[in-house]
C-alpha positions as CSV (number, residue, x, y, z in Angstrom):
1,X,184.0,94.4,88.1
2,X,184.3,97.2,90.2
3,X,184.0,100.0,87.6
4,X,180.6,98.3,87.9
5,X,179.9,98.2,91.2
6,X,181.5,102.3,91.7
7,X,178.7,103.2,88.8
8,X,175.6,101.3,89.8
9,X,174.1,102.1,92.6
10,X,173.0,100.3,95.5
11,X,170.3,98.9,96.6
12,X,169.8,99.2,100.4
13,X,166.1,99.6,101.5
14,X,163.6,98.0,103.7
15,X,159.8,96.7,103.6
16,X,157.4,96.2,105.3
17,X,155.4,93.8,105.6
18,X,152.0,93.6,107.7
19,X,148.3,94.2,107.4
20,X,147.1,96.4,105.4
21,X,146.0,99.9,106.1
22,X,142.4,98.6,105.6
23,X,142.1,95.9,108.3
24,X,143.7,98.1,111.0
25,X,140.4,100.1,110.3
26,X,138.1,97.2,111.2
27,X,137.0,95.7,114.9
28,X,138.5,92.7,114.5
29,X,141.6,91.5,112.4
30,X,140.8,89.7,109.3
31,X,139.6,86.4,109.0
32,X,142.6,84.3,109.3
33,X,144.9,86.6,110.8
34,X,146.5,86.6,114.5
35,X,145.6,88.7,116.9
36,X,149.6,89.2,117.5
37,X,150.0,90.4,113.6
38,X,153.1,91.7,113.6
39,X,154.8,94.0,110.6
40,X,157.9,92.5,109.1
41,X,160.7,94.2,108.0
42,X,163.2,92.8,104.9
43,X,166.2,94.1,103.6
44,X,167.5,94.1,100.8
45,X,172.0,94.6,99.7
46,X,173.6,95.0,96.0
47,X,176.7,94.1,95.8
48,X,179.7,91.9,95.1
49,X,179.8,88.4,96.1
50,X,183.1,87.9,98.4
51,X,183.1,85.2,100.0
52,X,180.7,82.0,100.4
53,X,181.1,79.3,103.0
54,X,178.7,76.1,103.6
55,X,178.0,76.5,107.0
56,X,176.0,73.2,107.5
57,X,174.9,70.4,104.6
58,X,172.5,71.8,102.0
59,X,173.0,75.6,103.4
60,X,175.3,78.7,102.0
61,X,176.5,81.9,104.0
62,X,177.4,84.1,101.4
63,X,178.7,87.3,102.3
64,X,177.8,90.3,99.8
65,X,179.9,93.6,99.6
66,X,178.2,96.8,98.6
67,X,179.4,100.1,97.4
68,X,182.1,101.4,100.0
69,X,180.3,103.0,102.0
70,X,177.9,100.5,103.3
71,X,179.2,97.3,105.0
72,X,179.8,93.6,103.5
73,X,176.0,91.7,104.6
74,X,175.9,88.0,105.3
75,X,173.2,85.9,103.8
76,X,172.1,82.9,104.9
77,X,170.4,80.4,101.6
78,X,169.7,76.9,100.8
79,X,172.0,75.4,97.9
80,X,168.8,74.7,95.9
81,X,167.4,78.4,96.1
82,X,167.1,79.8,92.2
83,X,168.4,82.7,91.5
84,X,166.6,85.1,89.2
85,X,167.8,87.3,86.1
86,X,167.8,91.1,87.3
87,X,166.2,92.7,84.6
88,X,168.2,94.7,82.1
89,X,168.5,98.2,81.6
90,X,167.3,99.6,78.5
91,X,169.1,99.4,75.5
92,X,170.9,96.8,77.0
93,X,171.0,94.1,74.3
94,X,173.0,91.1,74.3
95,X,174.0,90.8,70.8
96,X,176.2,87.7,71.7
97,X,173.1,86.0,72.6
98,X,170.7,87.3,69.5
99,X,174.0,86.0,67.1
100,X,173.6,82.5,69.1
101,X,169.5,82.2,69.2
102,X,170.6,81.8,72.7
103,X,168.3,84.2,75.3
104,X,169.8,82.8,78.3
105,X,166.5,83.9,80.2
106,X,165.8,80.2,80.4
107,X,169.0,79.0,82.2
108,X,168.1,78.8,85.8
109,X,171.0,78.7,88.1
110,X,171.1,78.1,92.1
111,X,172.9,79.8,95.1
112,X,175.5,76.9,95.0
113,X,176.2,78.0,91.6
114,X,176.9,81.5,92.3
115,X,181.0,82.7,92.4
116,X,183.2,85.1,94.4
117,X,183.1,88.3,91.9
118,X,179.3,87.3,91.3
119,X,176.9,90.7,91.4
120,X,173.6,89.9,93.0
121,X,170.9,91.5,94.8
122,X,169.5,90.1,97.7
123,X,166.3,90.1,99.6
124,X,166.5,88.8,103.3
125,X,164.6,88.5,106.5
126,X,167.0,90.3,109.4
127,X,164.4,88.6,112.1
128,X,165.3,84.9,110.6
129,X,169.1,85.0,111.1
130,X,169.1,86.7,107.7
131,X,167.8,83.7,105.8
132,X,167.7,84.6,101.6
133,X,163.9,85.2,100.7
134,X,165.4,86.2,96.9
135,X,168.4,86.6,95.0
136,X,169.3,87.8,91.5
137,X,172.2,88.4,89.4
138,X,173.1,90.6,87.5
């Protein structure tokens, strides 16, 4: 696992989120948007699951550790999130699953389901006590 984690590389980057560059051109904001618009920022972590805690019923803290030099992130998710598939790399072919007819693109999994030693990616929302927006594993 961590041959793994010292070889891939991590994935530490923020968004933004806000209007677009169009409707900051206009008089007025667009129809159904907020005078007080404000641009959101996510983060996003990949790394090794290391610990996961159930802070209250029905919610997860799940601490993720990067590559060493970034620090471990804590996560905040609902049991019942999915978690996605990360997409393979080329070439990557699991033979295992061509041998058993089995894909395992259609077995969906939730944040309670995820392990300690687990490699995920994460997207969060700093500004909402770093609440999960997405998660995949890899």
């Amino acid at each position: 696992m961590h041959h793994f984690l010292t070889m891939s590389a991590i994935l530490l980057s923020s968004v933004l989120v806000g209007p677009s560059p169009q409707s900051a051109t206009r008089s007025g904001p667009p129809a159904g948007a907020s005078q007080n618009s404000v641009a959101r920022q996510l983060l996003a972590v990949r790394g090794e699951v290391v610990k996961i805690k159930a802070p209250s019923k029905g919610m997860l803290s799940i601490t993720v550790r990067p590559v060493r030099e970034y620090g471990e992130v804590t996560v905040l998710a609902r049991e019942n999130d999915l978690v996605g598939h990360a997409a393979s790399r080329a070439g990557g072919v699991d033979l295992l699953g061509l041998l058993s007819g089995d894909s395992g693109d259609d077995e969906m999994i939730t944040a309670a389901e995820l392990d300690e030693g687990d490699v995920v990616s994460v997207i969060y929302d700093p500004q909402l006590q770093n609440k999960v927006l997405e998660i995949y594993i890899h």
